[in-house]
BAKEMAR-414568 format. One record per atom (N, C-alpha, C): residue number from 1; x negated, y, z; atom name; residue in three letters. Coordinates in pm, whole numbers, plus 50000, padded with zeros to 5 digits. Each point is the difference from the previous one (the first is absolute). Layout:
% residues N
<site num="NUM" X="X" Y="Y" Z="Z" atome="CA" residu="ALA"/>
...
This chain:
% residues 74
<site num="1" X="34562" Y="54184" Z="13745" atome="N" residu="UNK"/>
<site num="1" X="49988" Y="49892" Z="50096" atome="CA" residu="UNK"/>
<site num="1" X="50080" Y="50038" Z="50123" atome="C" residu="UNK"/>
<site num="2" X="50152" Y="49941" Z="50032" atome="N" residu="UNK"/>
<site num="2" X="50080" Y="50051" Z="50089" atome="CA" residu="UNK"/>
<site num="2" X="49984" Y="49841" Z="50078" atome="C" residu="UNK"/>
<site num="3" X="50025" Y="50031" Z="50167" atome="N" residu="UNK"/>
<site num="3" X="49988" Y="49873" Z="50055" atome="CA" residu="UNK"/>
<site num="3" X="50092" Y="50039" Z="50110" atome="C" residu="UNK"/>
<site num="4" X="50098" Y="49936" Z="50054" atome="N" residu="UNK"/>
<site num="4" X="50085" Y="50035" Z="50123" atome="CA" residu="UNK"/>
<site num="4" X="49983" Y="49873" Z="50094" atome="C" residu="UNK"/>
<site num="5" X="49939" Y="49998" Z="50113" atome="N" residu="UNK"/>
<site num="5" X="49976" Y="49945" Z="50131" atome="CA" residu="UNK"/>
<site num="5" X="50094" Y="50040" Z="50112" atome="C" residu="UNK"/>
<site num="6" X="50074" Y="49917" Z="50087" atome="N" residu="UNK"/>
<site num="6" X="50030" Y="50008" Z="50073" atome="CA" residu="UNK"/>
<site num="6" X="49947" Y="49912" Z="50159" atome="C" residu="UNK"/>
<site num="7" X="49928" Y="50073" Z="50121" atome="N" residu="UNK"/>
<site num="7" X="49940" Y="49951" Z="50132" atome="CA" residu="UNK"/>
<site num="7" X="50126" Y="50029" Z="50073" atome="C" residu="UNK"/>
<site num="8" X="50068" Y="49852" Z="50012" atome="N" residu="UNK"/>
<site num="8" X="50126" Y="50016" Z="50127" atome="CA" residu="UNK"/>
<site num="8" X="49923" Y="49990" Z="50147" atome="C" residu="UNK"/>
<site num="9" X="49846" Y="49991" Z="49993" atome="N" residu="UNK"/>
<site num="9" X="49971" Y="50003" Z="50117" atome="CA" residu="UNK"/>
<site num="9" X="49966" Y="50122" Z="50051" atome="C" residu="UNK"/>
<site num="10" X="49956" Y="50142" Z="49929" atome="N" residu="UNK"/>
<site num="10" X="49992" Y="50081" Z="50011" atome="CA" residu="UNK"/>
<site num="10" X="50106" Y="50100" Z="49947" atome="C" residu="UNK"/>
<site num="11" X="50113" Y="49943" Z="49929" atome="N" residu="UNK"/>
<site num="11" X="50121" Y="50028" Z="49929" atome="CA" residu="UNK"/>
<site num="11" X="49934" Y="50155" Z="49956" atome="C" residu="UNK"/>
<site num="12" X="49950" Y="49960" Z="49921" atome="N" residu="UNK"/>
<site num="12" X="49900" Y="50131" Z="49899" atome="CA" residu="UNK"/>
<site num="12" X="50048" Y="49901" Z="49790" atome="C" residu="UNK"/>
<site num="13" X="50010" Y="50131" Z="49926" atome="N" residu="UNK"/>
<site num="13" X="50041" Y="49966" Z="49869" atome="CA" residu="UNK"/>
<site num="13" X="49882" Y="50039" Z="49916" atome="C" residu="UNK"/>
<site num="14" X="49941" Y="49948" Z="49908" atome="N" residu="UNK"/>
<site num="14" X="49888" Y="50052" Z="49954" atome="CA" residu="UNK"/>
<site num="14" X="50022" Y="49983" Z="49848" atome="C" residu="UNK"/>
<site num="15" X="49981" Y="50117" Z="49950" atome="N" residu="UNK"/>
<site num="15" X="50020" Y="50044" Z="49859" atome="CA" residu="UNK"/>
<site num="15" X="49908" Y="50026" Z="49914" atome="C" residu="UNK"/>
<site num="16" X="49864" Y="49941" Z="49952" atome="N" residu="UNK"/>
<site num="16" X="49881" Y="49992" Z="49948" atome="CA" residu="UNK"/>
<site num="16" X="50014" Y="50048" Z="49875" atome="C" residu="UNK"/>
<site num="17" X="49948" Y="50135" Z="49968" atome="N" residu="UNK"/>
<site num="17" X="50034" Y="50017" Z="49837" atome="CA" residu="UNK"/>
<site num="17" X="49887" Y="50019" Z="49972" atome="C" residu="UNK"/>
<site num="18" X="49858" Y="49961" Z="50060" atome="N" residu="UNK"/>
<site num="18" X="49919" Y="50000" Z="49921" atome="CA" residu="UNK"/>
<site num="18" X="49840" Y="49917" Z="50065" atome="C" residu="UNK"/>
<site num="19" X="49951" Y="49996" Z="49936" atome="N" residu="UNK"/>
<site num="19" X="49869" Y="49918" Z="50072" atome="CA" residu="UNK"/>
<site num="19" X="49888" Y="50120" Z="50041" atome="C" residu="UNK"/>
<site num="20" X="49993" Y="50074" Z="49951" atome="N" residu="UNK"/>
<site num="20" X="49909" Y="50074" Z="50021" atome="CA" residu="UNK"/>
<site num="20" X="50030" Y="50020" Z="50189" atome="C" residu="UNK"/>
<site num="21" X="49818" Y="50048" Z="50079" atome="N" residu="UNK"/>
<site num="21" X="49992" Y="50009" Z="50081" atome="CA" residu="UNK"/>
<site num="21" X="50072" Y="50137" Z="50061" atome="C" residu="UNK"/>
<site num="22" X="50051" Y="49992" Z="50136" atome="N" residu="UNK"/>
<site num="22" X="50066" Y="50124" Z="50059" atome="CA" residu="UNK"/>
<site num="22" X="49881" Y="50068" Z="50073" atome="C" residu="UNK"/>
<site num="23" X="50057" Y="50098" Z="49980" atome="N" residu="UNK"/>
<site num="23" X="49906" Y="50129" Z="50011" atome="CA" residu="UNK"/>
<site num="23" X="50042" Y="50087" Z="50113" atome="C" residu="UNK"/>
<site num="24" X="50114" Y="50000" Z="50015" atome="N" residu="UNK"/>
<site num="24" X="50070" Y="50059" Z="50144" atome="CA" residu="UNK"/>
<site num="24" X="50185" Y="49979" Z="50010" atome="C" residu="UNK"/>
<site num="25" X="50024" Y="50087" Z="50073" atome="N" residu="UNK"/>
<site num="25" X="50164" Y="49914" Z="50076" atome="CA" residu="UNK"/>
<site num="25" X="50077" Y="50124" Z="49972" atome="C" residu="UNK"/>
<site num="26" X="50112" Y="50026" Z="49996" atome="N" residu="UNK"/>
<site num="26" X="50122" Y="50103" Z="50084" atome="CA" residu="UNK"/>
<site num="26" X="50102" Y="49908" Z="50019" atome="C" residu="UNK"/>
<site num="27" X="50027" Y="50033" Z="50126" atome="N" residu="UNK"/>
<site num="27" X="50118" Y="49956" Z="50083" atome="CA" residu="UNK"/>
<site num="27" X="50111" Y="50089" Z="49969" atome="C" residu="UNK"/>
<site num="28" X="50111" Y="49947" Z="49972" atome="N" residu="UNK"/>
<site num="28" X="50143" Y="50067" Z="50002" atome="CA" residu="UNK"/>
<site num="28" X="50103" Y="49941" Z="50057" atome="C" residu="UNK"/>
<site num="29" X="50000" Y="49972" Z="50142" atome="N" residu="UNK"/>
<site num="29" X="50125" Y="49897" Z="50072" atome="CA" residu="UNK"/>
<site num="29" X="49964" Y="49897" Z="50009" atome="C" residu="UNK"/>
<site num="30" X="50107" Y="49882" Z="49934" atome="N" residu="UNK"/>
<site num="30" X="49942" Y="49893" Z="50008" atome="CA" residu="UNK"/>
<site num="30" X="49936" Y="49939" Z="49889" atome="C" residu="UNK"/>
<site num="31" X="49962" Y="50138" Z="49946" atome="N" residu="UNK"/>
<site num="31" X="49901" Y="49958" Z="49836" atome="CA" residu="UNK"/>
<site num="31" X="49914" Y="50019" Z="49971" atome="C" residu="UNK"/>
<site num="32" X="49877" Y="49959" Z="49993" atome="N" residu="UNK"/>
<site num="32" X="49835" Y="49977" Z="50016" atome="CA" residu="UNK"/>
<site num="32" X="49978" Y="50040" Z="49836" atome="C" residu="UNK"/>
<site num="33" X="49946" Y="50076" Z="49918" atome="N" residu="UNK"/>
<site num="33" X="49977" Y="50017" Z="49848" atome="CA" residu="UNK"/>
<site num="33" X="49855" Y="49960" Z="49956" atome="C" residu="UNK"/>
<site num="34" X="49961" Y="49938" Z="50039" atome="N" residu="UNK"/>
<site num="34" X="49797" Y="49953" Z="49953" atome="CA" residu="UNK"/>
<site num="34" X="49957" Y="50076" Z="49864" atome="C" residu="UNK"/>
<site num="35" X="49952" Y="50079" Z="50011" atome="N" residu="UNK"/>
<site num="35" X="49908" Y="50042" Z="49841" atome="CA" residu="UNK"/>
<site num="35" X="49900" Y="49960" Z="49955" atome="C" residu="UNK"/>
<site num="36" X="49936" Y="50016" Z="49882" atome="N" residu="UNK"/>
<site num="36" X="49921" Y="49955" Z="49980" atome="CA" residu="UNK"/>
<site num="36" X="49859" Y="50162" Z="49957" atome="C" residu="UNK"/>
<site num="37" X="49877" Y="49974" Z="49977" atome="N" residu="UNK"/>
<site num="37" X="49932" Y="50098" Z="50000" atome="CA" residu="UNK"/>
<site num="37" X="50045" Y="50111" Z="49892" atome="C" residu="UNK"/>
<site num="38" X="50079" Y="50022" Z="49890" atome="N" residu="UNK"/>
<site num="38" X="50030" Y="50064" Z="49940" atome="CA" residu="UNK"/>
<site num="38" X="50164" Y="50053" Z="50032" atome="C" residu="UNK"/>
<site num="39" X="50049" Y="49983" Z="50103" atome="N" residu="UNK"/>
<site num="39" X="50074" Y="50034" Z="50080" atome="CA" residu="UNK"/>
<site num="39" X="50154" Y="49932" Z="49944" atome="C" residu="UNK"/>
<site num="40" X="49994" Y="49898" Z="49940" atome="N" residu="UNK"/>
<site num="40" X="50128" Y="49874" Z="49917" atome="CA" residu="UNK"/>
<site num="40" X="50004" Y="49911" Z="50117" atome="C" residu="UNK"/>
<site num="41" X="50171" Y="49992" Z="50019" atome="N" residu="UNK"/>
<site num="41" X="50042" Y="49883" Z="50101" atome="CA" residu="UNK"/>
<site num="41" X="49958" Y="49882" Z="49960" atome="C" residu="UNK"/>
<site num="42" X="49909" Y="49972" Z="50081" atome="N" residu="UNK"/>
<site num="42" X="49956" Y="49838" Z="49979" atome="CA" residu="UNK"/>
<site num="42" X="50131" Y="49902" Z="50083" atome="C" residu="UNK"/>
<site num="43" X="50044" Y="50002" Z="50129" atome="N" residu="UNK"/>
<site num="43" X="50065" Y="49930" Z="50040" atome="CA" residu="UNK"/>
<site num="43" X="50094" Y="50060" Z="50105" atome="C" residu="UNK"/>
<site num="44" X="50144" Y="49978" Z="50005" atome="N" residu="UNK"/>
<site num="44" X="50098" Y="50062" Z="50131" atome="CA" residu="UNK"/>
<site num="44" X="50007" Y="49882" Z="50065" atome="C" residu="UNK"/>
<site num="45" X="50017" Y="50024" Z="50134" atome="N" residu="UNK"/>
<site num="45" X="50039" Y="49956" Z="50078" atome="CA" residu="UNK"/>
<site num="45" X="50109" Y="50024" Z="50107" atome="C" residu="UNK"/>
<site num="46" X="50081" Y="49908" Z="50055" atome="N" residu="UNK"/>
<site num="46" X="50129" Y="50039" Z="50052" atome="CA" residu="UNK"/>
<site num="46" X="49996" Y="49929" Z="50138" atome="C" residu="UNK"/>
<site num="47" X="49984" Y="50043" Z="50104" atome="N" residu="UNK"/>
<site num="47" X="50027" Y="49964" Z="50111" atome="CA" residu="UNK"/>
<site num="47" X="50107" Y="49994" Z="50043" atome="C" residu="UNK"/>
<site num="48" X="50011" Y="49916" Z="50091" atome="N" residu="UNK"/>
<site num="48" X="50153" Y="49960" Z="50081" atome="CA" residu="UNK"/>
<site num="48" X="50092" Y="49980" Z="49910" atome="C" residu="UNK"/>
<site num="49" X="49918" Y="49898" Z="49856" atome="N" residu="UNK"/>
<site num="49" X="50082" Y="50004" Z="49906" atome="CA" residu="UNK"/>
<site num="49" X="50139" Y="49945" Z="49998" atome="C" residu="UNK"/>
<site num="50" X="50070" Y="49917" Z="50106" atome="N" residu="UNK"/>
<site num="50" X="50106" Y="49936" Z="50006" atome="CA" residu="UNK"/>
<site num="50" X="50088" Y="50102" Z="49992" atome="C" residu="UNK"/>
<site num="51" X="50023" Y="50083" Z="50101" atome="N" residu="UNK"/>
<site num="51" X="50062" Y="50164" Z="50038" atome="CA" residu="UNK"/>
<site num="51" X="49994" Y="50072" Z="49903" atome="C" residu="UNK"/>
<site num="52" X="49903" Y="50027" Z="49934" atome="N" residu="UNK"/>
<site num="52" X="50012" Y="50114" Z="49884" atome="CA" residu="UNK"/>
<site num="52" X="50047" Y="49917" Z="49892" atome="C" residu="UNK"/>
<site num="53" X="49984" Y="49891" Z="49966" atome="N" residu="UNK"/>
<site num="53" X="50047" Y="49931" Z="49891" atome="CA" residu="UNK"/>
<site num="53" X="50145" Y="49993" Z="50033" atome="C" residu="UNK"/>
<site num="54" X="50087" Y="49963" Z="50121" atome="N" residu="UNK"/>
<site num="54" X="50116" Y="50011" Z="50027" atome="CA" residu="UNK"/>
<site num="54" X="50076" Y="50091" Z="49995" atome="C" residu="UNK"/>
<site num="55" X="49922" Y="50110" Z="50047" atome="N" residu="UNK"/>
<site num="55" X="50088" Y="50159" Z="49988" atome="CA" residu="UNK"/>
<site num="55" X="49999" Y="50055" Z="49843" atome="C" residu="UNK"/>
<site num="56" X="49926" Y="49928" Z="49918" atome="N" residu="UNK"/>
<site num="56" X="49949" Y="50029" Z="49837" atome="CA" residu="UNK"/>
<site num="56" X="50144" Y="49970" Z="49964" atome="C" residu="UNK"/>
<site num="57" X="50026" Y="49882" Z="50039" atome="N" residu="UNK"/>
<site num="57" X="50110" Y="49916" Z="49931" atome="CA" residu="UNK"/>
<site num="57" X="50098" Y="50018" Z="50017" atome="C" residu="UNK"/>
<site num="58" X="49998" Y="50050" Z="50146" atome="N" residu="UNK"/>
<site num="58" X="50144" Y="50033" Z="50098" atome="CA" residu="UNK"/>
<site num="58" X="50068" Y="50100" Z="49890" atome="C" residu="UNK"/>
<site num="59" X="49914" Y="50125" Z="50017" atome="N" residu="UNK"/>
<site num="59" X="49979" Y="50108" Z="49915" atome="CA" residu="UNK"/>
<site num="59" X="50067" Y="50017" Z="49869" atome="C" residu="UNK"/>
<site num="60" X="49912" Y="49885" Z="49890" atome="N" residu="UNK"/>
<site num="60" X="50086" Y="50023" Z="49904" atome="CA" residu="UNK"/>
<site num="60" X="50111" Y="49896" Z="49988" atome="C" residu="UNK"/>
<site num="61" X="50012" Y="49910" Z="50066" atome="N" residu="UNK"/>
<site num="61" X="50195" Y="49977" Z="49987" atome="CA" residu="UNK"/>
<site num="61" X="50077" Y="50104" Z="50064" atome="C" residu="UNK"/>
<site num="62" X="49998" Y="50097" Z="50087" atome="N" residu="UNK"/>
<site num="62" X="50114" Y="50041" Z="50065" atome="CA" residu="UNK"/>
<site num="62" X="49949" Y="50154" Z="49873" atome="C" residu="UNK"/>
<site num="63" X="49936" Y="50011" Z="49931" atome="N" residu="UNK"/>
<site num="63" X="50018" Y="50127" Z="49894" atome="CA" residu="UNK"/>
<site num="63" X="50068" Y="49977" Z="49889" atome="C" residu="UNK"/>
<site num="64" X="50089" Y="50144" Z="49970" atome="N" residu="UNK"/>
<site num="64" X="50109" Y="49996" Z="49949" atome="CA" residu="UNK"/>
<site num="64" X="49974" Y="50021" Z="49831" atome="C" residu="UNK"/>
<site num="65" X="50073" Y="49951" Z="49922" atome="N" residu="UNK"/>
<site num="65" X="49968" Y="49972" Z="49854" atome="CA" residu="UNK"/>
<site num="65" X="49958" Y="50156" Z="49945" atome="C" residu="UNK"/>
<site num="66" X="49864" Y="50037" Z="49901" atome="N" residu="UNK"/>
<site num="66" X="50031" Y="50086" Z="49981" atome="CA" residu="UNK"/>
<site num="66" X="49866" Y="50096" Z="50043" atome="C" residu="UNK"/>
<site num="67" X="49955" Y="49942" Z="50123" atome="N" residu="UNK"/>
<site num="67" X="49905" Y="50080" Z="50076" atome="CA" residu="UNK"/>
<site num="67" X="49904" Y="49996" Z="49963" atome="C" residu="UNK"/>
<site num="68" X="49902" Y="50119" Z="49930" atome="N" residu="UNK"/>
<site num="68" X="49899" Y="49990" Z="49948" atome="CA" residu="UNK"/>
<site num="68" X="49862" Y="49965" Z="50102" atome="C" residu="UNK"/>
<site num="69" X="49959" Y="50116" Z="50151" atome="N" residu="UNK"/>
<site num="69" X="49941" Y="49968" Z="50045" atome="CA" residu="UNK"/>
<site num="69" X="50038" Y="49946" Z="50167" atome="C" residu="UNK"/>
<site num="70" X="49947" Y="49896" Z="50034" atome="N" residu="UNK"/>
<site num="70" X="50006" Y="49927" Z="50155" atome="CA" residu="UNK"/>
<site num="70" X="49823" Y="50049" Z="50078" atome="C" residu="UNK"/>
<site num="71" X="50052" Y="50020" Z="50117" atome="N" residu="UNK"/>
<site num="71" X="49911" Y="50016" Z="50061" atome="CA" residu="UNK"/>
<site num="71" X="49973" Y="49891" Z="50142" atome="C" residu="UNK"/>
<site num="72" X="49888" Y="49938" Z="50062" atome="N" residu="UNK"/>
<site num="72" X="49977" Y="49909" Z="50064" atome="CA" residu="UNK"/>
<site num="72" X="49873" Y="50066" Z="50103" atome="C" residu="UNK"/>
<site num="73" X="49981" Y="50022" Z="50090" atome="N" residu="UNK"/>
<site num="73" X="49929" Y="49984" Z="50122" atome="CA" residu="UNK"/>
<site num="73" X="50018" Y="49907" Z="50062" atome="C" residu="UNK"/>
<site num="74" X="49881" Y="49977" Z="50014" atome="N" residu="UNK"/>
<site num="74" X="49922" Y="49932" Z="50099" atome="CA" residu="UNK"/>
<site num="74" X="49915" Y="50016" Z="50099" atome="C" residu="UNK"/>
C-alpha cells in the first residue's frame, strides 16, 4: 500500500508505505522516516519539498552518463 501526497501549503511530500501505526520518528535533513513498532518504515516524509525535489532533478540532469552513484543534501 504505497500512497504519495503532496501539502503545497506546508510544501511537505508524503510517502505512506504502510498503514500500520507510527511508533517513533528520525530526522535526517529535510527527511522525517516514521516507523512503525517493529522498527519498518511506515511513512517518509520530505520537507521543503519544492527545493529538495528541485535540487533531486537539478542533480540528475546535469550527471554525466555512466555514473553509478549521485549524492543529494539537503
Amino acid at each position: 500500500m504505497n500512497k504519495v501526497t503532496y501539502d503545497g501549503v506546508g510544501d511537505t511530500l508524503s510517502i505512506l508505505l504502510s498503514k500500520k501505526q507510527i511508533a517513533y520518528a528520525e530526522e535526517h535533513g529535510a527527511v522525517i522516516v516514521n516507523y512503525d513498532a517493529k522498527g519498518k518504515p511506515a511513512e517518509i516524509e520530505i520537507l521543503n519539498a519544492s527545493k529538495f525535489m528541485g535540487d533531486l532533478l537539478s542533480t540528475i540532469i546535469k550527471a554525466k552518463a555512466g555514473e553509478k552513484q549521485l549524492e543529494i543534501t539537503a
